[in-house]
Residue, then its C-alpha position, 0 to 999 in steps of 0.5 A: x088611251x088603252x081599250x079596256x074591252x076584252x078581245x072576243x076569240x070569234x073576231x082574231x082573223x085567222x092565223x097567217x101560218x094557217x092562212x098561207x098553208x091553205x093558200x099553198x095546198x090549193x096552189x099546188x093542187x091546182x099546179x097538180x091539175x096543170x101537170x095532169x092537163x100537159x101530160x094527157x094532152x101529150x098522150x092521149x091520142x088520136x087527138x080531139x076536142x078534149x086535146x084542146x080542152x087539156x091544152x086550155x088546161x096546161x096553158x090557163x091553170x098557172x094564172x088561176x093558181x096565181x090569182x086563188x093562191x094570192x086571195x087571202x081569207x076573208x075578215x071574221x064575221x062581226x063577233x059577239x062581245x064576250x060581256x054580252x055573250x052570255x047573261x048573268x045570274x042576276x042576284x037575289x035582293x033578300x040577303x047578301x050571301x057570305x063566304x061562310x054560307x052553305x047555299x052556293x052563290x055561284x061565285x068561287x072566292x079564293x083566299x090565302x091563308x098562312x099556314x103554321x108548319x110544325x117545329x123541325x125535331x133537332x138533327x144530331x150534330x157530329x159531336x152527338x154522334x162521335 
């Protein structure tokens, strides 16, 4: 059996192009950051504490990267219906409104009609013409 209620745009997760974009900008960032690590720990000198720091860098980003790339994002919030999101002009009781009233109702009512084209003039034959 199909669900008749509509689906609320607040609770679609987000889309996995988008979702995969932001996984591998922050991968590459952070594989960024690891090159940066390795090439400072090479050059700087004389070597110190922060060449072991830079060490710990190069060797440890790359699992980081892996374990943040592969999270994927978290579900949306719980979503409001869109039945209940916005309240209803509740109507009056005195009288029913009507197409043809002048005081607006709120509600616009599409209609088709047919509509009467005039008759095509004649068009001149060959025979008129010659």
């Amino acid at each position: 059996m199909k669900n008749s209620s509509a689906q609320s745009a607040t609770s679609l997760p987000r889309a996995p192009r988008d979702d995969a974009q932001s996984r591998m900008h922050k991968y590459f960032t952070m594989m960024a950051i690891r090159v940066v690590c390795f090439v400072l720990m090479v050059v700087i000198q004389p070597y110190s504490w922060y060449t072991w720091l830079f060490a710990i860098g190069a060797i440890f980003l790359p699992y980081v990267a892996v374990v943040i790339a592969n999270v994927t994002a978290a579900p949306a919030e719980r979503a409001v219906p869109p039945e209940r999101a916005l309240e209803s002009p509740r109507p009056e009781a005195s009288a029913p409104t009507s197409p043809a009233s002048s005081e607006p109702s709120g509600v616009i009512r599409i209609t088709e009609t047919t509509v009467q084209r005039p008759p095509r003039p004649p068009q001149p034959s060959d025979e008129d013409i010659a």
